[in-house]
C-alpha positions as CSV (number, residue, x, y, z in Angstrom):
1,X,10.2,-12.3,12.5
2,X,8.8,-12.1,8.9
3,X,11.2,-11.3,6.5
4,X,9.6,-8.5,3.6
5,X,10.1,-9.4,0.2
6,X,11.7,-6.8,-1.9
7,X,10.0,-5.7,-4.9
8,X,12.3,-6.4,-8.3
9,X,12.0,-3.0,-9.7
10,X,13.1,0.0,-7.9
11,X,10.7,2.6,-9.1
12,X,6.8,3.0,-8.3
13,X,4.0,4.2,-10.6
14,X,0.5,4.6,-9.6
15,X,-2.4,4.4,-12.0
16,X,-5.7,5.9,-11.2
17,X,-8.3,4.8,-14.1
18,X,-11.6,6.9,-13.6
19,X,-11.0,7.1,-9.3
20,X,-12.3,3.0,-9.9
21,X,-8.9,1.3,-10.7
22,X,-5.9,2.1,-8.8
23,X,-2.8,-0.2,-10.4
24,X,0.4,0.4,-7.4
25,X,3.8,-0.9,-8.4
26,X,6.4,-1.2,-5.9
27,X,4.7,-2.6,-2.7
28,X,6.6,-5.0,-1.0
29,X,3.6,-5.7,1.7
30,X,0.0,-5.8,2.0
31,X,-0.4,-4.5,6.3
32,X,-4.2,-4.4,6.2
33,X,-7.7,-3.9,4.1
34,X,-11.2,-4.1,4.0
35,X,-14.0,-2.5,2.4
36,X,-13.0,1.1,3.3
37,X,-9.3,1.0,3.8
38,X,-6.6,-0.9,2.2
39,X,-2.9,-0.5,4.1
40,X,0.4,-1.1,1.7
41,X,3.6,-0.6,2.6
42,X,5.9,0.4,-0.9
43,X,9.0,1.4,-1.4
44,X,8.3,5.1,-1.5
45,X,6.9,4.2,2.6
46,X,3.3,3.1,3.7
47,X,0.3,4.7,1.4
48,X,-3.3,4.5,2.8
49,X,-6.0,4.3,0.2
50,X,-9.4,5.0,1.5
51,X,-12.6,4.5,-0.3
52,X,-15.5,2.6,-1.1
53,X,-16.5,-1.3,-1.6
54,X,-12.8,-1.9,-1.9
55,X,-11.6,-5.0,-3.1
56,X,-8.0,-6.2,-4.3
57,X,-8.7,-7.6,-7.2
58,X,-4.9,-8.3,-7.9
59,X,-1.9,-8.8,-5.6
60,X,1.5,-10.6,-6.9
61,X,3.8,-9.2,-4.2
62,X,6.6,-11.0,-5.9
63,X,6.3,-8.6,-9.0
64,X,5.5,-6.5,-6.4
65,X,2.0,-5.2,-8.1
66,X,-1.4,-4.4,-6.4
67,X,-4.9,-3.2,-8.3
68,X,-7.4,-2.1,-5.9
69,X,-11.1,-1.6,-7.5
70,X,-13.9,0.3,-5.5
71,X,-14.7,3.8,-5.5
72,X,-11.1,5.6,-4.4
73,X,-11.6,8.6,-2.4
74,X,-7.9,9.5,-1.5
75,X,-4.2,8.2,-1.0
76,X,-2.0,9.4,1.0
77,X,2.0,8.6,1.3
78,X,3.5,8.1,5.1
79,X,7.1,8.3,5.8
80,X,9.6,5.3,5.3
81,X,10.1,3.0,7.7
82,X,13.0,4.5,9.7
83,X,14.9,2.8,12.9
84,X,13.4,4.9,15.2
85,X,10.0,3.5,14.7
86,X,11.3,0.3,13.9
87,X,9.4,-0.9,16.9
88,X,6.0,0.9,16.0
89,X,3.5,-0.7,14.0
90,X,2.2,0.9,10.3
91,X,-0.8,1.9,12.6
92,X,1.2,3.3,15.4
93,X,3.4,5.4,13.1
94,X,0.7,6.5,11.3
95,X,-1.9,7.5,14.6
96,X,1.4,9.2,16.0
């Protein structure tokens, strides 16, 4: 099993620069993306952005930093990762 790296810092910040550039600190994995969807998983739990012509244009997952350019349509925040859905994948949890 993959081991997730921890992010150093311990708080998160999202910047949303003219809904074009999102800059996300704090992910400590990258579950999925494509054009229309891009899947993290941060310490605050999973956030789905969804969108437009989304591309990552930045990812240092040792930092623990993420910029996503495209047109940004919305985030949303799931719930951490708790031991009862420890088995579940981001996708299950989140289509539950």
């Amino acid at each position: 099993m993959e081991e997730r790296r921890t992010s150093k810092s311990k708080s998160q910040s999202i910047i949303l620069e003219n809904r074009e550039r999102l800059s996300v600190s704090g992910v400590e994995h990258v579950t999925s993306f494509n054009e229309n969807i891009v899947l993290l998983e941060t310490i605050e739990g999973g956030l789905i952005i969804k969108g437009k012509d989304l591309d990552i244009s930045r990812l240092n997952l040792e930092d623990g930093n993420v910029v996503v350019n495209g047109h940004i349509y919305s985030m949303q925040y799931t719930e951490k990762e708790s031991t009862s859905n420890k088995g579940a994948g981001f996708l299950g949890r989140m289509f539950k």
